[in-house]
C-alpha positions in Angstrom: 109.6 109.5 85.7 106.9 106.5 86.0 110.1 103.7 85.8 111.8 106.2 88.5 108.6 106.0 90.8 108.7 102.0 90.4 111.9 101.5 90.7 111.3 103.8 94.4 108.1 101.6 95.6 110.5 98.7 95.0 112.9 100.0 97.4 110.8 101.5 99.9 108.0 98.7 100.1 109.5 95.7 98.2 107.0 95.7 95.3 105.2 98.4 93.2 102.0 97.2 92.8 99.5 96.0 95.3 99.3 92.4 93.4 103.2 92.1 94.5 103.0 93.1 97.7 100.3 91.2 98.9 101.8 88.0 97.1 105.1 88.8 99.0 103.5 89.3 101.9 100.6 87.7 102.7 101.0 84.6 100.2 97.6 85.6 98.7 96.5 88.3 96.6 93.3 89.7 98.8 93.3 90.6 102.3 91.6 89.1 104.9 87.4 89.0 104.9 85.0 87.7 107.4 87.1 88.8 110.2 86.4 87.8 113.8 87.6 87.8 117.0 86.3 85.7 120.3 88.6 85.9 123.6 92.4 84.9 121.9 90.6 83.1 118.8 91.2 85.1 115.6 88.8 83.9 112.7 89.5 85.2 108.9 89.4 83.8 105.3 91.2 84.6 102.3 90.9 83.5 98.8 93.3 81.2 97.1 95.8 80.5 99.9 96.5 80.1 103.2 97.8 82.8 105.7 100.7 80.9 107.2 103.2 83.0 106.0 101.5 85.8 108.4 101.0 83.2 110.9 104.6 82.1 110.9 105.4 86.4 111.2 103.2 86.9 114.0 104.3 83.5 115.8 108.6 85.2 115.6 107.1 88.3 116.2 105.6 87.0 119.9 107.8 84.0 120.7 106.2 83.6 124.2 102.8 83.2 122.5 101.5 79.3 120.9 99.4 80.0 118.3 97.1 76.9 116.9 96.7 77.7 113.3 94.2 75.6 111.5 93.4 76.4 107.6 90.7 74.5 105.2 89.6 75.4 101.5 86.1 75.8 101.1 85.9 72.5 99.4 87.2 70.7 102.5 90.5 69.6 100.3 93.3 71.3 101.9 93.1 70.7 105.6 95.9 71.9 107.9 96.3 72.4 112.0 99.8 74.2 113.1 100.8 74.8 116.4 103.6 77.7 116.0 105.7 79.1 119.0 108.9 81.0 118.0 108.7 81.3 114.6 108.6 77.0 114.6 106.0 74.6 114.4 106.2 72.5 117.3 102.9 70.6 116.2 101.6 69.1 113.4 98.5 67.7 112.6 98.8 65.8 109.3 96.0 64.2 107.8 95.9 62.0 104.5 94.4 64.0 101.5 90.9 62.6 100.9 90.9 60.8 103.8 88.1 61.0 106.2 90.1 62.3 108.9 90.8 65.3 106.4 86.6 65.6 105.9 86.6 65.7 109.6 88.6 68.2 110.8 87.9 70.5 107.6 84.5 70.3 108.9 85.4 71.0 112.0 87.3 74.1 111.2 84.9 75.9 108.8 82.5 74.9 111.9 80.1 72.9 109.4 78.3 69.8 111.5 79.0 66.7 110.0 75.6 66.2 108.2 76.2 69.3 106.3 79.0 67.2 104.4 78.7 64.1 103.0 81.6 62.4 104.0 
């Protein structure tokens, strides 16, 4: 019976466990924390990866819309600013990792001022 109820969730939600689903969906295995919102700015963070796989959903989802998606670790190591329209990136910021450029605009996302880092 439990292997027939598995076997269902599979179907029905593409997983059948939450640690699945999330990883399949969301490319991490919590939701979403420290959620805000200010005019068309969206503000989140999530633990161990980075939402663009929802980013890149949301962007085919609303083709008219650009979306500027900017994601940074919380040790300032994996830096990243997207601009999506249609499902594509039509804008890349690409930054050298361990540069000083990287510092910078990690900085700048988490909204730290420069002296809070040393850089």
């Amino acid at each position: 019976e439990y292997g027939k109820y598995l076997s269902f969730l599979d179907k029905k939600y593409g997983a059948h466990d939450w640690f699945v689903w999330s990883i399949n969906n969301w490319n991490c295995k919590w939701n979403a924390f420290e959620i805000s919102r200010e005019d068309n700015t969206l503000t989140f963070h999530t633990i161990n990866n980075s939402a663009f796989h929802l980013m890149l959903t949301a962007s085919e989802k609303c083709p008219e819309v650009e979306i500027v998606y900017e994601t940074c670790n919380e040790d300032v190591t994996v830096v990243g600013r997207l601009t999506l329209k249609a499902g594509e990136i039509i804008e890349e910021v690409d930054v050298e990792d361990g540069s000083k450029e990287e510092m910078l605009l990690g900085i700048q996302i988490l909204g730290y001022t420069p002296d809070y880092i040393e850089i």
